[in-house]
Jmol script that loads the backbone (N, CA, C; Angstrom):
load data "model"
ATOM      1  N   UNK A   1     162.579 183.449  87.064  1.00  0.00           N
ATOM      2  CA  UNK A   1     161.729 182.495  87.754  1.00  0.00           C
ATOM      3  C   UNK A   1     160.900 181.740  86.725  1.00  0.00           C
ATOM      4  N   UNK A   2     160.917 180.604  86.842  1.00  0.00           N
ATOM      5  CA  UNK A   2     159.883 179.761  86.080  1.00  0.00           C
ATOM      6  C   UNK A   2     158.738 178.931  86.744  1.00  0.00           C
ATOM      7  N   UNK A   3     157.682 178.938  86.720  1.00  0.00           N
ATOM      8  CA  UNK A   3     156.319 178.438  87.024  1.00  0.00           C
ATOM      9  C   UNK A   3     155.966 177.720  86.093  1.00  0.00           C
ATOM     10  N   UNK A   4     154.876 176.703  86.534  1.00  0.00           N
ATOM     11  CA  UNK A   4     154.718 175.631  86.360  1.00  0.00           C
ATOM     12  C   UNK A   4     153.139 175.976  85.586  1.00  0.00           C
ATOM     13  N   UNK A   5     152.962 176.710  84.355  1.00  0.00           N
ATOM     14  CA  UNK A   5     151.426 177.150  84.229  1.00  0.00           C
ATOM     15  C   UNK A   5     151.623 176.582  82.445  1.00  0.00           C
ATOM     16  N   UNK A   6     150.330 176.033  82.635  1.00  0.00           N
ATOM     17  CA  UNK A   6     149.936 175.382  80.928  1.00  0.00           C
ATOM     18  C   UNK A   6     148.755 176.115  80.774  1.00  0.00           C
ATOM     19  N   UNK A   7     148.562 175.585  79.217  1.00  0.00           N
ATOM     20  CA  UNK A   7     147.689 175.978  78.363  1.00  0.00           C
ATOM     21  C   UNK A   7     146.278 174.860  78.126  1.00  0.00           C
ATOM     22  N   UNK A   8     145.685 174.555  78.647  1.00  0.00           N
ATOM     23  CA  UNK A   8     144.948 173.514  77.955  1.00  0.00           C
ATOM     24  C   UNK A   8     144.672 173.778  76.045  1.00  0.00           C
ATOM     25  N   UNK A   9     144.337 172.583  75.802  1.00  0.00           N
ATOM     26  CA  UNK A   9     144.376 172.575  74.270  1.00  0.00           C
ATOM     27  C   UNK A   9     143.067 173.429  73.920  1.00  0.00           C
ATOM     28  N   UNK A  10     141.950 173.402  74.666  1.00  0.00           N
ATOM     29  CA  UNK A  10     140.646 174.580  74.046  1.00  0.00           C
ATOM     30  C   UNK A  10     141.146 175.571  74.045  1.00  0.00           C
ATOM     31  N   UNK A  11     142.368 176.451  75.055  1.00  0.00           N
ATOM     32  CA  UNK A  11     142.730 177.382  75.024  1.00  0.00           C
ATOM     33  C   UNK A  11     143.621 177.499  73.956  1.00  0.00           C
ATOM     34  N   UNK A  12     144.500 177.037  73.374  1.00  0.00           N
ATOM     35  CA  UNK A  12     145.378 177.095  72.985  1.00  0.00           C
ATOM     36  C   UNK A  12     144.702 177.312  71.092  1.00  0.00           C
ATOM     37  N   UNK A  13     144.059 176.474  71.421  1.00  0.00           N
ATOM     38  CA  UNK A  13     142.887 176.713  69.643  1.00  0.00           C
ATOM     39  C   UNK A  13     141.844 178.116  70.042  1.00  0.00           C
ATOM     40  N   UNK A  14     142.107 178.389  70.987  1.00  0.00           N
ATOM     41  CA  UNK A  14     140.824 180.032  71.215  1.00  0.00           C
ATOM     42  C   UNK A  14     142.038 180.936  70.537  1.00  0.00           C
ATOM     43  N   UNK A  15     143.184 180.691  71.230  1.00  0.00           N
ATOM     44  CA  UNK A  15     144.013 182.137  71.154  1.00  0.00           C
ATOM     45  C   UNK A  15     144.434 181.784  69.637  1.00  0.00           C
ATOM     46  N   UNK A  16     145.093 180.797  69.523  1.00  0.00           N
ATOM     47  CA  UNK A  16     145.067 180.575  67.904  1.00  0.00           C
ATOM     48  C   UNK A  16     144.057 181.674  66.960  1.00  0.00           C
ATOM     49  N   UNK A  17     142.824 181.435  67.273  1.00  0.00           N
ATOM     50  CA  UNK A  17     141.911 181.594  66.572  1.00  0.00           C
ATOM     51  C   UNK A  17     141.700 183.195  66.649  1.00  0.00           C
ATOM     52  N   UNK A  18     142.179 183.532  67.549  1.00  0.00           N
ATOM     53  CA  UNK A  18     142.103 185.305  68.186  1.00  0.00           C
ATOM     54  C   UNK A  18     143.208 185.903  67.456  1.00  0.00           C
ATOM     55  N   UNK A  19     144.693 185.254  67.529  1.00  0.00           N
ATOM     56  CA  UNK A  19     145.551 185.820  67.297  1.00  0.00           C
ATOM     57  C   UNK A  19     145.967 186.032  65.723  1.00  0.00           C
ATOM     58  N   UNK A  20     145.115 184.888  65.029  1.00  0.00           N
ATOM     59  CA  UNK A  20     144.744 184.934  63.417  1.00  0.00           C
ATOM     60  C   UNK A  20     144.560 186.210  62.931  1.00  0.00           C
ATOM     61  N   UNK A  21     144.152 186.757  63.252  1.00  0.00           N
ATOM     62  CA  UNK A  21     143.595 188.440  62.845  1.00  0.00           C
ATOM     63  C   UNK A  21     144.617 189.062  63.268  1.00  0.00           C
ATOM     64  N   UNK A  22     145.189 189.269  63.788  1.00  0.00           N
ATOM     65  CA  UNK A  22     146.286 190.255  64.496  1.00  0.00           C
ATOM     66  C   UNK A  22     147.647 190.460  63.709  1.00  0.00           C
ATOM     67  N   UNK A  23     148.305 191.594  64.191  1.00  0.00           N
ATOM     68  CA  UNK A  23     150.124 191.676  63.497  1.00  0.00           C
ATOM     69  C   UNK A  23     150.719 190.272  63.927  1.00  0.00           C
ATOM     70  N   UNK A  24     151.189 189.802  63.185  1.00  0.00           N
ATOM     71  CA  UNK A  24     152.248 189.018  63.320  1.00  0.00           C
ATOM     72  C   UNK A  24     153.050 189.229  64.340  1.00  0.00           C
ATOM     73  N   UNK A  25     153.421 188.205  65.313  1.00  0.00           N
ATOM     74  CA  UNK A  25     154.025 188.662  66.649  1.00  0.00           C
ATOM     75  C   UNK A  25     153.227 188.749  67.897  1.00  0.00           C
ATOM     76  N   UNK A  26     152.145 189.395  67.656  1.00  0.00           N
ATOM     77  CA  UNK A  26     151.752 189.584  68.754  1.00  0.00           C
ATOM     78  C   UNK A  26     150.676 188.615  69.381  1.00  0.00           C
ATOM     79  N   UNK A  27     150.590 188.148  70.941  1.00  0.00           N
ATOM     80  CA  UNK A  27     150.657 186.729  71.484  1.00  0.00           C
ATOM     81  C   UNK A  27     149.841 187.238  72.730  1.00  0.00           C
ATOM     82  N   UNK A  28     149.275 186.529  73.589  1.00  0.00           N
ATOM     83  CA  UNK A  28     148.414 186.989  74.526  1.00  0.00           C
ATOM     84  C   UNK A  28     149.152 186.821  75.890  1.00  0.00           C
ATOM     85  N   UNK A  29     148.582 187.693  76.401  1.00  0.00           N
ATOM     86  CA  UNK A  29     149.691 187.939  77.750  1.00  0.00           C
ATOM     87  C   UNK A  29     148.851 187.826  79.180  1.00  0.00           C
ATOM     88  N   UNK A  30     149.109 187.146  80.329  1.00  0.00           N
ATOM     89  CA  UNK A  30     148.653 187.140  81.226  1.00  0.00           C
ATOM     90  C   UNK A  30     148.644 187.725  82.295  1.00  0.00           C
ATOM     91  N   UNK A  31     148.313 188.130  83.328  1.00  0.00           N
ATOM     92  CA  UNK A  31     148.646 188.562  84.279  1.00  0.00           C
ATOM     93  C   UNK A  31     147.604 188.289  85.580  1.00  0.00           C
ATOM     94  N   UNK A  32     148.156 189.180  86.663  1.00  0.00           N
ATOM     95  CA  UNK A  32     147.527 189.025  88.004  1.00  0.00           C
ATOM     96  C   UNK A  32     147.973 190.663  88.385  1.00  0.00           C
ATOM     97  N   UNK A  33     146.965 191.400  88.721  1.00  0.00           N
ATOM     98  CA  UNK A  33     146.793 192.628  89.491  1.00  0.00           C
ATOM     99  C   UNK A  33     146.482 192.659  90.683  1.00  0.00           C
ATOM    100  N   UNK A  34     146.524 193.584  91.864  1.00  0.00           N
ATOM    101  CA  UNK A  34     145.862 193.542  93.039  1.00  0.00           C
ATOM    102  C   UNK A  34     144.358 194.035  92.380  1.00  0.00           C
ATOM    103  N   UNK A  35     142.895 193.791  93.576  1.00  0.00           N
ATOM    104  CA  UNK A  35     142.217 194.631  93.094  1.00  0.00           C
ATOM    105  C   UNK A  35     140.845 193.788  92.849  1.00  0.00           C
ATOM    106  N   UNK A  36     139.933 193.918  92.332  1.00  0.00           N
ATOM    107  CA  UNK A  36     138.791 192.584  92.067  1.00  0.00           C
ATOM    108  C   UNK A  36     137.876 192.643  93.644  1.00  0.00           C
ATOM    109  N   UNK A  37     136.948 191.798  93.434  1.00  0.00           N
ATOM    110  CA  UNK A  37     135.875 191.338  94.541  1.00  0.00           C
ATOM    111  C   UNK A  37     137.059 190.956  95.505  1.00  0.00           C
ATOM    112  N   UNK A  38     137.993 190.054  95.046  1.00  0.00           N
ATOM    113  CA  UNK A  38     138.461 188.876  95.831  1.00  0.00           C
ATOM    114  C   UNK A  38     139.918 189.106  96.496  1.00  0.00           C
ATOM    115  N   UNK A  39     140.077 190.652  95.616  1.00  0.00           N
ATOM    116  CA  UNK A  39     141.711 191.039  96.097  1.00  0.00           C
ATOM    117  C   UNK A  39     142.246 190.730  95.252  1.00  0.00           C
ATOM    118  N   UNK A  40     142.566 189.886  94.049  1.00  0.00           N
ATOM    119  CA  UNK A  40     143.380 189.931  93.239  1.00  0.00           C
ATOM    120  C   UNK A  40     142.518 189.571  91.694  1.00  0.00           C
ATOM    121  N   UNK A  41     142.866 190.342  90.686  1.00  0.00           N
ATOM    122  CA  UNK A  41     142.092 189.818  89.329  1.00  0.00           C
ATOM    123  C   UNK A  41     143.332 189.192  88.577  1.00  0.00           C
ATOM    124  N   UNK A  42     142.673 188.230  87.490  1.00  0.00           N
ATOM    125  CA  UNK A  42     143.585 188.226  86.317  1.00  0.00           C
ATOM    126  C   UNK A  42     143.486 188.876  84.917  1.00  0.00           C
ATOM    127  N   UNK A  43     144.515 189.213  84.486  1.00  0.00           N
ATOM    128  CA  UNK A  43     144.472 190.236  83.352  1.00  0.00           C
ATOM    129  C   UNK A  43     145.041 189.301  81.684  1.00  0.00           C
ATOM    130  N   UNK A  44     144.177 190.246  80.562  1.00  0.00           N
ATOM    131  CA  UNK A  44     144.262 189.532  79.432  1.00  0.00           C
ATOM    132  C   UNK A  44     144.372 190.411  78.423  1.00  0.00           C
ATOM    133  N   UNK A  45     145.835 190.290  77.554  1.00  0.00           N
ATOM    134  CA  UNK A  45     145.941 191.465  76.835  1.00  0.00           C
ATOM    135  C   UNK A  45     146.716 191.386  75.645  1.00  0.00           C
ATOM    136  N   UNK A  46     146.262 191.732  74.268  1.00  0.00           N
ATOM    137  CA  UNK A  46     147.415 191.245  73.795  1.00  0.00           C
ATOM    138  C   UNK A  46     148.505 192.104  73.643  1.00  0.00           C
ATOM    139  N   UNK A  47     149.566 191.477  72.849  1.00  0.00           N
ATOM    140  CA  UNK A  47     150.678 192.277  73.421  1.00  0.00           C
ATOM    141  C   UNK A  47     151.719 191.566  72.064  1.00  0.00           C
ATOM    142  N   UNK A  48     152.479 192.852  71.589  1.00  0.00           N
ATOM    143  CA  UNK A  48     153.872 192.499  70.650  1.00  0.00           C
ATOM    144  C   UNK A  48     155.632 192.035  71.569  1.00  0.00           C
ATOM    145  N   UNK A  49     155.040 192.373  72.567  1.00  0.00           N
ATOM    146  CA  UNK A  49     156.285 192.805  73.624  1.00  0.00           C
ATOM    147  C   UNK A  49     156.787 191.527  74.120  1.00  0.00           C
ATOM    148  N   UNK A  50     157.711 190.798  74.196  1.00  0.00           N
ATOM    149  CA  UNK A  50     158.090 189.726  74.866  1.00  0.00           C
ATOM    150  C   UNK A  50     159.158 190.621  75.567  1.00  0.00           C
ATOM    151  N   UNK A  51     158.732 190.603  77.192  1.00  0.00           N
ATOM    152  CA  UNK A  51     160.347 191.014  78.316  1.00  0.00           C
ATOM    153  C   UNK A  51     161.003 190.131  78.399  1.00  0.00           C
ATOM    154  N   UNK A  52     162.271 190.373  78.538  1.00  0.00           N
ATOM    155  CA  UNK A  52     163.576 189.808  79.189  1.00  0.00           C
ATOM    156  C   UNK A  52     162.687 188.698  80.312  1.00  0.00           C
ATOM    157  N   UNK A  53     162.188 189.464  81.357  1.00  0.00           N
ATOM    158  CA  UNK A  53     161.685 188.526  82.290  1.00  0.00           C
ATOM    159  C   UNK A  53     160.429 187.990  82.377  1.00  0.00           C
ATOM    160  N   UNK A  54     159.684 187.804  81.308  1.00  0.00           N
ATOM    161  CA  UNK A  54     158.448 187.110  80.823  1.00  0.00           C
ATOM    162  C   UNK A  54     158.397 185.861  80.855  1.00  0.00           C
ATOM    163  N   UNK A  55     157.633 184.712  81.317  1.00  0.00           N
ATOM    164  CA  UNK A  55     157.917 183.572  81.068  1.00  0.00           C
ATOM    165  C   UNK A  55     156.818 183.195  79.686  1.00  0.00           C
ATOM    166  N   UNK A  56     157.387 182.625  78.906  1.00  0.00           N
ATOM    167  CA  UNK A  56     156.493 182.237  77.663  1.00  0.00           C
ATOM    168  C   UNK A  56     156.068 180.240  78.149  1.00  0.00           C
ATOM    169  N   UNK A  57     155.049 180.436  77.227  1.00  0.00           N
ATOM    170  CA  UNK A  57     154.248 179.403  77.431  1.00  0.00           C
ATOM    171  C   UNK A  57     154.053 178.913  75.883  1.00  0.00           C
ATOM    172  N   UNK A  58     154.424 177.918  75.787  1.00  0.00           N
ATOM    173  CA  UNK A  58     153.943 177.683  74.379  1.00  0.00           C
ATOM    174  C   UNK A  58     153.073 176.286  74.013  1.00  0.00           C
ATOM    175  N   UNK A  59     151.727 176.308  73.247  1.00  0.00           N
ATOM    176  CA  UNK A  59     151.399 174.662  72.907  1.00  0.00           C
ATOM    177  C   UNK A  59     150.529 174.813  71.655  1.00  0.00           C
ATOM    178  N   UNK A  60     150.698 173.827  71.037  1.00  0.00           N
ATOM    179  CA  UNK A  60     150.077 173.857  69.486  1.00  0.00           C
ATOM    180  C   UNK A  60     150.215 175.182  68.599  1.00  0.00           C
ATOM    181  N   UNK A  61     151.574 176.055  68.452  1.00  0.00           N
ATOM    182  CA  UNK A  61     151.094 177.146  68.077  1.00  0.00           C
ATOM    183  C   UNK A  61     150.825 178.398  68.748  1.00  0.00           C
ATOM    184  N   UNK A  62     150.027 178.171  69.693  1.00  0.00           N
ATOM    185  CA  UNK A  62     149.289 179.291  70.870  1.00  0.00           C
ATOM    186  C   UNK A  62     150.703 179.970  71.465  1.00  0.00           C
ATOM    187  N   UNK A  63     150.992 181.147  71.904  1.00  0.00           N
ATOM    188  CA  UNK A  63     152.061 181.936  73.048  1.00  0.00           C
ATOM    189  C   UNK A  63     151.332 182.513  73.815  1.00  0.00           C
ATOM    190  N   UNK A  64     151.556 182.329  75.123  1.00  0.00           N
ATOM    191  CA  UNK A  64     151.357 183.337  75.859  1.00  0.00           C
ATOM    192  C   UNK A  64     152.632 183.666  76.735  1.00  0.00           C
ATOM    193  N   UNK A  65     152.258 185.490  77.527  1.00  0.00           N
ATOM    194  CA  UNK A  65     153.388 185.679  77.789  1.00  0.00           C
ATOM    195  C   UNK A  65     152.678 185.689  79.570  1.00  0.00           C
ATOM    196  N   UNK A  66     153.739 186.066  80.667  1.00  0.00           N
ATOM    197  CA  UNK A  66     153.083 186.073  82.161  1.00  0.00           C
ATOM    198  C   UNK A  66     154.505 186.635  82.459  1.00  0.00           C
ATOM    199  N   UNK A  67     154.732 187.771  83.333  1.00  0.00           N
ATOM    200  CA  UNK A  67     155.208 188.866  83.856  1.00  0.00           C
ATOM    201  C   UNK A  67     155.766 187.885  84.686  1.00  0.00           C
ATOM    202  N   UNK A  68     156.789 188.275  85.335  1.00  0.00           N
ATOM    203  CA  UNK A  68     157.549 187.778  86.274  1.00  0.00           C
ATOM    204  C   UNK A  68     156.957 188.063  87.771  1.00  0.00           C
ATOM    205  N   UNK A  69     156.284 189.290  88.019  1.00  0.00           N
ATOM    206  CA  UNK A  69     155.732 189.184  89.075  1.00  0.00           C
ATOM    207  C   UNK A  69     154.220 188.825  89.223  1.00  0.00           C
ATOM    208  N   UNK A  70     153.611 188.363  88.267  1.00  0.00           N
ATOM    209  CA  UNK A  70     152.769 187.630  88.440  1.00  0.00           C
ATOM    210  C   UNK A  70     152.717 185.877  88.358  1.00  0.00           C
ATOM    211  N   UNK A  71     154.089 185.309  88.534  1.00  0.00           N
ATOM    212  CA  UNK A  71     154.065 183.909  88.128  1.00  0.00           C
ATOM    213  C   UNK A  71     153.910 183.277  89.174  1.00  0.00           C
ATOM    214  N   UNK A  72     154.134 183.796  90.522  1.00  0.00           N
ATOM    215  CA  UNK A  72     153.992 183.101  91.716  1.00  0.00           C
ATOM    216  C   UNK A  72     152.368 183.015  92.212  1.00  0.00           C
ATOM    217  N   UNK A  73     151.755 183.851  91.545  1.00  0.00           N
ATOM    218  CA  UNK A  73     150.293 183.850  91.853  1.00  0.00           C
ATOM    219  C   UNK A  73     149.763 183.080  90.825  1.00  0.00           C
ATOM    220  N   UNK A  74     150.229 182.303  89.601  1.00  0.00           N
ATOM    221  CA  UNK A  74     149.852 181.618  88.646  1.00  0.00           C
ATOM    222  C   UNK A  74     150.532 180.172  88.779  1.00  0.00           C
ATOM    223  N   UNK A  75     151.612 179.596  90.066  1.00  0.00           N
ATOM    224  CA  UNK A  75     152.150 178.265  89.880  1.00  0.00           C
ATOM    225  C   UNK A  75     151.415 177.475  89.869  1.00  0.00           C
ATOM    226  N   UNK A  76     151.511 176.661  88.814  1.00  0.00           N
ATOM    227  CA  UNK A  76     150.445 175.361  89.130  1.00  0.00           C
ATOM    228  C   UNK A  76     149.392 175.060  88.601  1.00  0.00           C
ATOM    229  N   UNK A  77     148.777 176.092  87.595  1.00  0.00           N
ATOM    230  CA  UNK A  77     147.864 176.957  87.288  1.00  0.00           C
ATOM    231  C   UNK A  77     147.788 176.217  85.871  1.00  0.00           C
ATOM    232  N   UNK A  78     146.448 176.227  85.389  1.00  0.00           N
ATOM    233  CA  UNK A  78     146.260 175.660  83.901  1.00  0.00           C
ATOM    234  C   UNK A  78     145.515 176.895  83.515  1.00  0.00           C
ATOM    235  N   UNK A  79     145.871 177.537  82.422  1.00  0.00           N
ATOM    236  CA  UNK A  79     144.730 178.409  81.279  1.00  0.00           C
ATOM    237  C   UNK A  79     143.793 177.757  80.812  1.00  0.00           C
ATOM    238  N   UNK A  80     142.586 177.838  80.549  1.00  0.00           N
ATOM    239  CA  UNK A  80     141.585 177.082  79.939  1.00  0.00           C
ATOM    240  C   UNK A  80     140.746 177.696  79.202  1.00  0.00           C
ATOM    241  N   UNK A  81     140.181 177.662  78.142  1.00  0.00           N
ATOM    242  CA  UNK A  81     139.127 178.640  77.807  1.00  0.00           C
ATOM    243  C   UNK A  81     137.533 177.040  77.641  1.00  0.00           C
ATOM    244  N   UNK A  82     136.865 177.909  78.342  1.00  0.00           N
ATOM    245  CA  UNK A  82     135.411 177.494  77.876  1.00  0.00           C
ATOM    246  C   UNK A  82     134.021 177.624  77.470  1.00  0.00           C
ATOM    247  N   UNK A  83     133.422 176.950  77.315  1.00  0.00           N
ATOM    248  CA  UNK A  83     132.540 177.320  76.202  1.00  0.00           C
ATOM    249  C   UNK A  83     131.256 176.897  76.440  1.00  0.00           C
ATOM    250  N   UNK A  84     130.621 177.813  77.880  1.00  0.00           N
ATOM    251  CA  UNK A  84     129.198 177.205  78.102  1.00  0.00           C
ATOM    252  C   UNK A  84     128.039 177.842  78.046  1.00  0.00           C
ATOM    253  N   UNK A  85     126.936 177.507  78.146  1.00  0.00           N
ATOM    254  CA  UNK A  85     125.833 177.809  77.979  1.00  0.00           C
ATOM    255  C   UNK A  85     125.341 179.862  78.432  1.00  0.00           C
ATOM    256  N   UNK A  86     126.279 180.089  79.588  1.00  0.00           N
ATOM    257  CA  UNK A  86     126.188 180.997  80.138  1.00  0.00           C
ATOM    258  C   UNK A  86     127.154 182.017  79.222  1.00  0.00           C
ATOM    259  N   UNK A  87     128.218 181.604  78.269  1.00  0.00           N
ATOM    260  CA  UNK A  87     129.133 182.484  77.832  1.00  0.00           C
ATOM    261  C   UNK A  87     130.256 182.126  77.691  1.00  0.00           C
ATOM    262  N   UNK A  88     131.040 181.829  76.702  1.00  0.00           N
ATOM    263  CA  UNK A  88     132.371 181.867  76.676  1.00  0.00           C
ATOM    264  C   UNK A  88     133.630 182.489  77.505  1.00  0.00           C
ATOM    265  N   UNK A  89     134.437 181.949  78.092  1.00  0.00           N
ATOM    266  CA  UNK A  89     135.611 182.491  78.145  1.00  0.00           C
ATOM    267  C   UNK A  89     136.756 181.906  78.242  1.00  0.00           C
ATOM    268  N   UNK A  90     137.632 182.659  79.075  1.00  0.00           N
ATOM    269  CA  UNK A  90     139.045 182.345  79.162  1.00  0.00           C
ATOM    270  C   UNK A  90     138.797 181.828  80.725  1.00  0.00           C
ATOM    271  N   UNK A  91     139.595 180.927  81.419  1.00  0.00           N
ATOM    272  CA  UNK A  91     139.083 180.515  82.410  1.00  0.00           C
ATOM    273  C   UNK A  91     140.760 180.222  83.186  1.00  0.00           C
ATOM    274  N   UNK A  92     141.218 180.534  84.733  1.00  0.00           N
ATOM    275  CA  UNK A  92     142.339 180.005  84.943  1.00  0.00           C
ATOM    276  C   UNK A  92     141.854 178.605  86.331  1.00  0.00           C
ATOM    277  N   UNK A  93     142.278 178.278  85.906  1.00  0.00           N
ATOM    278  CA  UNK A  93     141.986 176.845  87.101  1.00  0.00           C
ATOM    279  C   UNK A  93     143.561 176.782  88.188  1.00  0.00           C
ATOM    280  N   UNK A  94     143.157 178.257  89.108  1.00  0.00           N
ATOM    281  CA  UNK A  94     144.443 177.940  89.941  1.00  0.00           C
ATOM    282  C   UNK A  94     144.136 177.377  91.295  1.00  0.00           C
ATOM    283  N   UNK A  95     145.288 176.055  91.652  1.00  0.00           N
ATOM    284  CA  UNK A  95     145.171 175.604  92.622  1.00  0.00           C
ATOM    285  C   UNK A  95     145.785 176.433  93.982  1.00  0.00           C
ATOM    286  N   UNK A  96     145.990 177.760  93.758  1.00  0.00           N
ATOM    287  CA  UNK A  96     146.612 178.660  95.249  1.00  0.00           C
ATOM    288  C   UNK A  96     145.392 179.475  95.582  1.00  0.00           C
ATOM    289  N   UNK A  97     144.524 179.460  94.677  1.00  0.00           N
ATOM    290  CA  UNK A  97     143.105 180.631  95.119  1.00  0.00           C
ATOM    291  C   UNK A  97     142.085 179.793  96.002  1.00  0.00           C
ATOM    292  N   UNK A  98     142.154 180.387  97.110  1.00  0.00           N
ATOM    293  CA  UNK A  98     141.448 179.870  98.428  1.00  0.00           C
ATOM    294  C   UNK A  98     139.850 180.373  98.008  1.00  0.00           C
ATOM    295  N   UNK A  99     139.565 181.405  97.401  1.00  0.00           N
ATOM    296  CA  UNK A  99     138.493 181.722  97.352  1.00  0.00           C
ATOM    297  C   UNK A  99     138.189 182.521  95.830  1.00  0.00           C
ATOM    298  N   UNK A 100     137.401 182.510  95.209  1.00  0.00           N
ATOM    299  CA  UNK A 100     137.204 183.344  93.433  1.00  0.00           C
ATOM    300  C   UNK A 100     135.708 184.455  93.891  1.00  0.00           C
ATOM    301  N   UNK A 101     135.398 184.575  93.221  1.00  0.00           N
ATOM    302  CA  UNK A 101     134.562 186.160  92.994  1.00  0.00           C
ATOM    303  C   UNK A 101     133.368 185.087  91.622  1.00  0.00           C
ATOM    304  N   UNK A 102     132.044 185.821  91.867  1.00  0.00           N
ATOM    305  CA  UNK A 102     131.092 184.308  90.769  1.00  0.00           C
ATOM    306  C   UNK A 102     131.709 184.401  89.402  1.00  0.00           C
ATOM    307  N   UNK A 103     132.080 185.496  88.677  1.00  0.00           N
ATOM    308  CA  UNK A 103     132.803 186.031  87.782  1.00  0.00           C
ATOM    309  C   UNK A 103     133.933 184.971  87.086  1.00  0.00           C
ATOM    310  N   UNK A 104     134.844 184.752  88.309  1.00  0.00           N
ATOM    311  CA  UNK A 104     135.680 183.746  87.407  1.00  0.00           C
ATOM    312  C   UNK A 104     137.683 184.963  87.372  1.00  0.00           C
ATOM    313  N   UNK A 105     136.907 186.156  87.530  1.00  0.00           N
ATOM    314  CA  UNK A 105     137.690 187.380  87.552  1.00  0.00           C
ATOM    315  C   UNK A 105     139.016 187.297  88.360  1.00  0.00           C
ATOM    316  N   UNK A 106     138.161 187.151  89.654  1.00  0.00           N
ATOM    317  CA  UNK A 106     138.622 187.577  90.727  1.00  0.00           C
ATOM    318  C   UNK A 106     139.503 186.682  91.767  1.00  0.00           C
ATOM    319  N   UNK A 107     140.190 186.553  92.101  1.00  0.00           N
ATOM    320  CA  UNK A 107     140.144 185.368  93.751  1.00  0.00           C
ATOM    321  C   UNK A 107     140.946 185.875  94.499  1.00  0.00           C
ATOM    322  N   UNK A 108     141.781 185.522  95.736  1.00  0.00           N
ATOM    323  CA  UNK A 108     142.082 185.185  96.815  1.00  0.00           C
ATOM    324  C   UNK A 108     142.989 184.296  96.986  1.00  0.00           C
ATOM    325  N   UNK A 109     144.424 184.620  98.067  1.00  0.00           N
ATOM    326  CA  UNK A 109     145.349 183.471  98.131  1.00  0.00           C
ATOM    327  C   UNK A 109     145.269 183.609  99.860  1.00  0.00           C
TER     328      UNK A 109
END
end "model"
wireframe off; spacefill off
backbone 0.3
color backbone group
């Protein structure tokens, strides 16, 4: 299965910048769990492992990887990382989450 999920470019220079330090190979991986305020969280991990059924994402450099059964809860979906006053992070801007958790963690389809 392939989904339709990007990287924005802040993200793509965060993980850059993360993955600098690390073994060679290893690339940040996404996911979606049941579970959270909202019923479902997203997960962030790195990882040497590329599966057979992983969809990779690639821009400027940056990889990430996303599980096959989490891609339907990620279609459409941009990665973002940002950088505000309250705290840095990794941020997903999905258009299927009816509802998020204040966190940013969590949401709802």
């Amino acid at each position: 299965m392939t989904a339709n999920v990007t990287l924005s470019a802040s993200a793509a220079k965060q993980i850059n910048t993360i993955l600098a330090g690390q073994t060679a190979g290893t690339l940040l991986r996404v996911g979606v769990e049941g579970g959270g305020c909202s019923g479902f969280s997203y997960t962030f991990a790195l990882d040497a492992d590329v599966r057979e059924d992983d969809q990779l994402i690639e821009r400027d450099g940056a990889k990430v990887v996303i599980d096959e059964a989490s891609l339907p809860f990620l279609e459409g979906s941009e990665i973002d990382y940002v950088d505000e006053l309250i705290g840095a992070a990794f941020k997903i801007h999905n258009p299927n989450a009816t509802a998020a958790c204040g966190c940013g963690t969590s949401f709802s389809i």
